[in-house]
N, C-alpha and C positions, 0 to 999 in steps of 0.2 A: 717121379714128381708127385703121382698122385697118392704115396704113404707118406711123401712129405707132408704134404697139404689135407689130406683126412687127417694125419694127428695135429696138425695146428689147430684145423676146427676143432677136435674132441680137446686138446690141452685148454684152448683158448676160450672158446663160446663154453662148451657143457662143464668143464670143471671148473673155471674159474666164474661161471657165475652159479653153478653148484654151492660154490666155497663160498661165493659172497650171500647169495642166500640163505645161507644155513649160519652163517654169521650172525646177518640183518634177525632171524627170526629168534636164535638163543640168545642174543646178548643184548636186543633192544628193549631198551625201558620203555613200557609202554604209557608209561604218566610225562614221558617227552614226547608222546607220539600229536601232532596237531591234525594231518592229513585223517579222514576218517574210513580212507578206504582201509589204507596200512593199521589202522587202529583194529577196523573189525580181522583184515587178517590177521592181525596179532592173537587177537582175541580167541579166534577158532582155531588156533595154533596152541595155542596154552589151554586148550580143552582136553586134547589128544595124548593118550596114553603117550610113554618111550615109544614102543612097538609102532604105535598108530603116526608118531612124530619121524621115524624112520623110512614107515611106507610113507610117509608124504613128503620127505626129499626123495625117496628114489621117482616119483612121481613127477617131481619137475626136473629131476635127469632128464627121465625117460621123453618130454616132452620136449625139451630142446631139441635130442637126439634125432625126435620125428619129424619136429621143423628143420633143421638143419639137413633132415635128410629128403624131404619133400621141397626143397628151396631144390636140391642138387640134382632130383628127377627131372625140376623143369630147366634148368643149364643144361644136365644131361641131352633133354628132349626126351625125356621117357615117357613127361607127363606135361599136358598139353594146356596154354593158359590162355584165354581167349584174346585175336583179332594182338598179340603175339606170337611173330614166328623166329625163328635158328638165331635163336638165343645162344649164345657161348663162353666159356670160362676159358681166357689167354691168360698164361705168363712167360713174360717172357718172349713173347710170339709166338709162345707153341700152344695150339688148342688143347687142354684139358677134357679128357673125356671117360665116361665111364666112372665120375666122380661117386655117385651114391653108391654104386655097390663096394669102389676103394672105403668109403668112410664108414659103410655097414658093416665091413669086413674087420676096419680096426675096431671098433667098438666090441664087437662081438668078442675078437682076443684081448681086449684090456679093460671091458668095461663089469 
């Protein structure tokens, strides 16, 4: 269960909001943009070299992967969150456990 569920997160959270990210930042017109936060990220987005536009998707991979993977230490219980205690990931009725290192693991061979 648990390589089922580390590739859901890795298909589901980090590539498909990878994909919609990197969508949002090459194909948005930014003379439609009204919001001015997405304005300025646009704006420092279109500053950056290819290379430099590269490393800054692999940078919001990279940063899902660590939320994703620090949300799973504390269901684990590996990592501890305050005046919360045994916290647990069920499906199905069966406890889930050992989540972060399953999901570090797929990453590692497909990412």
């Amino acid at each position: 269960m648990n390589k089922i569920l580390a590739k859901g997160l890795y298909d589901s959270i980090v590539m498909e909001n990878y994909s919609i990210y990197k969508d949002l930042f090459m194909n948005t017109d930014i003379a439609n943009v009204s919001d001015e936060y997405w304005k300025g990220s646009l704006n420092l987005f279109m500053k950056l070299s290819d290379n430099d536009k590269d490393i800054f998707f692999k940078i919001l991979k990279q940063v899902s992967i660590d939320t994703i993977s620090n949300m799973l230490a504390f269901v684990d219980g590996t990592m501890d969150m305050e005046n919360i205690d045994d916290v647990s990931l069920m499906i199905s009725s069966k406890k889930i456990e050992d989540m972060q290192d399953s999901f570090l693991e797929y990453v590692e061979a497909h990412n």
